[in-house]
C-alpha positions in Angstrom: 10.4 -121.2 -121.6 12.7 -124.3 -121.8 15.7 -124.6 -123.5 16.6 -128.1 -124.5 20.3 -128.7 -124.8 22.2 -131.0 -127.1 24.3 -134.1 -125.5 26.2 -137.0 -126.4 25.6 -140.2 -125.7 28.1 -142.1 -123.9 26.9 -145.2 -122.4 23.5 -147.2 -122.4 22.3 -149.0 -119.6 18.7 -150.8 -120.8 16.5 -148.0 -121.5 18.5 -145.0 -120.0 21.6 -143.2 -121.5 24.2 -141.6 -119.3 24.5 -137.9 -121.4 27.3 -135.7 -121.7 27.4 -131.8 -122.0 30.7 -130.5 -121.4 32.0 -132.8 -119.6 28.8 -132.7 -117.0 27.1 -136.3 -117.0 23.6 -137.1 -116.2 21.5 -140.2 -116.7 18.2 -139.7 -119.3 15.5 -141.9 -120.3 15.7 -143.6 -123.8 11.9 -144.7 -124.0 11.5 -142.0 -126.9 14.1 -143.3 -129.0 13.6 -146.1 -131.9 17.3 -146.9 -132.2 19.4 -145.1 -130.2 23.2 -145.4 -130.3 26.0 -144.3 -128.1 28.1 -141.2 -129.7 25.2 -139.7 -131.0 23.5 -136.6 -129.8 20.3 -136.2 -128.6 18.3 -133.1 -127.6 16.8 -134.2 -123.5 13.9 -132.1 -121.8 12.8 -133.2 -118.5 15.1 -136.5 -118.2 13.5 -137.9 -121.8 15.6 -137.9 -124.9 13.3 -136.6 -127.3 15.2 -136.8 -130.6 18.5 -137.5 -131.9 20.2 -134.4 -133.9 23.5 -134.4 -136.3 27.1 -133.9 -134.6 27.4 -130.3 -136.4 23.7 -129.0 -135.6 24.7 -130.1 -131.8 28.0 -128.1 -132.0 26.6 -125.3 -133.5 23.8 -125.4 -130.8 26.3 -125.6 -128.1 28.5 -122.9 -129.5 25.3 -120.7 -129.3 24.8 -121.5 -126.0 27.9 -120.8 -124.7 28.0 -117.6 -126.8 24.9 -116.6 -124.8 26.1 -117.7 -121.6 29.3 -116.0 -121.9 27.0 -112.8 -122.9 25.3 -112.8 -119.5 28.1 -113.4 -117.7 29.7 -110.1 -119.1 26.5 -108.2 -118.7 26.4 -109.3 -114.8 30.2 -107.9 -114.0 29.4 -104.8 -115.6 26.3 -104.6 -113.4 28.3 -105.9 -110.2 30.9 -103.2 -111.2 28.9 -100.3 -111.4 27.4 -101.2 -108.3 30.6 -101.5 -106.1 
């Protein structure tokens, strides 16, 4: 399974984007997009932004996410605590 994750946009070089997620920065490929823009978000799987996505589906995604992440990160100190 993959999970693609929303990011932002914040500089364009050519025909690759530097992305944001939280602060976390990584370059992606822009080949895939007709018109792409900096501040807009854009869902990336293996270093290609696929699609761009609207500002409150991208927060919403990202709240998920971090809902989710947050889940697991309770689930693995109960385990870690039980264990001790």
């Amino acid at each position: 399974m993959c999970l693609a994750i929303p990011s932002k946009i914040v500089e364009i070089n050519d025909a690759m984007a530097v992305i944001d997620v939280d602060g976390v920065r990584r370059e992606c490929s822009l080949l895939m997009l007709e018109d792409p823009k900096v501040g807009e978000y854009v869902i990336v799987h293996a270093g290609f932004a696929l699609h761009t996505i609207d500002e409150g589906a991208a927060m919403e995604s990202l709240r998920l996410l971090r809902e989710a992440a947050a889940m697991m990160d309770d689930k693995g100190t109960d385990n870690r605590e039980r264990s001790a």
